[in-house]
N, C-alpha and C positions, 0 to 999 in steps of 0.2 A: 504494500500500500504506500503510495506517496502522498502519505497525510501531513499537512502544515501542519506544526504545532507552535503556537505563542506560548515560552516557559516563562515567569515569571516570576522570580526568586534571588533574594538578596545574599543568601549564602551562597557564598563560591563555591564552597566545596562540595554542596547539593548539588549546588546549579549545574555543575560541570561532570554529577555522576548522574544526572537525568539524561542530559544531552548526551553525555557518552551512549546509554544505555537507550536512548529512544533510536540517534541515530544507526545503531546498530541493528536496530527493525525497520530497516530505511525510512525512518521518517525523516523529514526537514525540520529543522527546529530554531529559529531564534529565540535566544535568551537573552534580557532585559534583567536590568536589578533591582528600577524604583516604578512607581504608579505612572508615573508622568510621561515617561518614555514610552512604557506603554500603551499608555492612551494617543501617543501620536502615529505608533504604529500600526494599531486598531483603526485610526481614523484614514489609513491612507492602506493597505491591504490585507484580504481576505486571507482566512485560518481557516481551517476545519475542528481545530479542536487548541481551548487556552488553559493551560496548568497554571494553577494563580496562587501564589502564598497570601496570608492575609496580613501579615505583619511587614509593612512595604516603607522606606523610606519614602519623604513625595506625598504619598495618598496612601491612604489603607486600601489594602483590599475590595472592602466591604461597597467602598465608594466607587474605587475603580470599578467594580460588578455592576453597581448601578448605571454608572457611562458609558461601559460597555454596552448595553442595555439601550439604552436611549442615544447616545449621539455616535456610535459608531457603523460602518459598514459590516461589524461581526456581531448588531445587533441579536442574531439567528444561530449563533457559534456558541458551540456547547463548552459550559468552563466545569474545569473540575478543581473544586478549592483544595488546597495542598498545605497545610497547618499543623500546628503546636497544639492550636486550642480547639480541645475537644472538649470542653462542656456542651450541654446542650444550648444553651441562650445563642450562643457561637454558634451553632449547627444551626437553628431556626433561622437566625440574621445571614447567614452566607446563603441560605435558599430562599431568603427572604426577598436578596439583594437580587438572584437571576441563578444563583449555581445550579447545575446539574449534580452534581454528585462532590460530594465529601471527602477527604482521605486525609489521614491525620497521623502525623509522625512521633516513632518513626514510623516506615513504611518498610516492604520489601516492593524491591523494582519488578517480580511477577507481580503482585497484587495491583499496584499500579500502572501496567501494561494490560491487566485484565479490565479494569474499570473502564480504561481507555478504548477500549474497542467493545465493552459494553455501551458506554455513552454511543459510539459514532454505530452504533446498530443500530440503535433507539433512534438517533436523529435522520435513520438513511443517509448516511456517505456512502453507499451504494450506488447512488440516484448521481453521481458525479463520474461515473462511468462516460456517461457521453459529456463531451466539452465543446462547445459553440461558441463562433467568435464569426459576424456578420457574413454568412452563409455559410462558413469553415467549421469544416463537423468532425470530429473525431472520435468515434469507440474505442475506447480505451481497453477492452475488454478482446475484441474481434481484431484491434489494432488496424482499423483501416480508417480513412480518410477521404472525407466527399468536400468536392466543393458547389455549391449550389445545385446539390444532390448528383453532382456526376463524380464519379471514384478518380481515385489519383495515384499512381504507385511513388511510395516512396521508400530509398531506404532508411536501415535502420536508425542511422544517424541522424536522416532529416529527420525521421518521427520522433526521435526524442526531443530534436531542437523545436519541430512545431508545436508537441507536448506542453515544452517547457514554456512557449508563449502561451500558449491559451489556457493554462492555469495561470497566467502570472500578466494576466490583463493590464496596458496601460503601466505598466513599469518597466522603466529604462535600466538593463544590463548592460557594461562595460565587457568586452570583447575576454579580459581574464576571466571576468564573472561567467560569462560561458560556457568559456574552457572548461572551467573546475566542473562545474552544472553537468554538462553534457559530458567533458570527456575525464573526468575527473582529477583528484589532487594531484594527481602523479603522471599527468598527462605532459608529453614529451610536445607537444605540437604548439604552433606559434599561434598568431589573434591571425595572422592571416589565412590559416583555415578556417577560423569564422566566417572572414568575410567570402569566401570561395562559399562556405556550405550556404549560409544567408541568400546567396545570390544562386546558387539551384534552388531554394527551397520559393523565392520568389515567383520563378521560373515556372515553376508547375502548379503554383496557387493562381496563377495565371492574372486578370484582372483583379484579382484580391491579393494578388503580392504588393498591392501597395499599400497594405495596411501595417505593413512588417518596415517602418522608416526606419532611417540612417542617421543618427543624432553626429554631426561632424566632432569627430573627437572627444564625443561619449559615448557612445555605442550602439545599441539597438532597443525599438521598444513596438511593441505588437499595439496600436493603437488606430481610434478613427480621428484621429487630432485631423 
């Protein structure tokens, strides 16, 4: 599964054995340490699932659940509070606030891998199978690709790079960012196979390759700007 996850946690040492450990279930994961930072990157891209402590430098938790809630685009995006405090008044107020589900430390990383994909059961991350971007259709599932309902062959490489736009709507990647994305950390190849794969993957989206722009000297971004 390539589920976004927003981690949100002020201990490093946590922080940095969630992320070990999500990543290693191929999730994607940005981790954040205070409220505020994460409410600007709630307000600017989509998550599928937000691990959130409640004791946050910034903003509490409790708060941040609520902005999440009302002023963000992951209004709909399932949180699961991640805490110290487990009394009940505390459990009431973090479901109070928007949470989906609980967990309270310590924890074991199965326990919390299972809740994790309890939640995104419940909420249908299923239903993300297919990904659409103004006529550009992709099953994720079947692995094939229409454009304005006519099929397209692509390989594997393009699929991962159109993949990687069309979950990642209207956000501009740098030519590294890519690299890493697509062909990963330890990828031997330069930005100039970007722009080689970029410009086939154009190629065959045909009239709709122009929604995949050339930012000069930042890099790419899948948008209807």
């Amino acid at each position: 599964m390539n589920v976004r996850v927003l981690l949100i946690e002020d201990d490093e040492d946590l922080g940095e054995l969630v992320k070990y450990n999500l990543e290693k279930q191929n999730f994607s994961v940005d981790w954040v340490l205070d409220g505020k930072e994460a409410l600007e990157k709630l307000k600017a891209k989509r998550y599928d699932i937000i691990i959130l402590d409640l004791m946050l430098p910034g903003m509490s938790g409790l708060d941040l659940c609520k902005k999440i809630r009302k002023e963000t685009i992951n209004r709909e995006t399932p949180v699961i509070v991640l805490t110290a405090l487990s009394d009940e008044d505390t459990k009431v107020a973090g479901f109070s606030s928007g949470a989906d589900d609980y967990v309270t430390k310590p924890f074991s990383m199965k326990e919390l891998l299972a809740r994790i994909e309890a939640v995104l059961r419940r909420t249908g991350y299923a239903s993300r199978d297919i990904l659409e971007f103004e006529g550009i259709v992709e099953n994720k599932k079947s692995k094939t690709v229409t454009v304005d309902g006519k099929p397209i062959y692509l390989t594997k490489t393009e699929l991962q790079l159109l993949e990687f736009f069309l979950e990642h709507p209207e956000q501009l990647f740098s030519r590294e960012e890519l690299l890493e994305n697509i062909w990963g950390a330890d990828h031997n190849e330069t930005t100039r196979t970007v722009d080689v794969y970029i410009s086939r993957l154009r190629k065959k989206l045909g009239k709709k390759g122009k929604y995949l722009k050339t930012l000069p000297r930042l890099g790419y971004k899948l948008t209807r700007e």
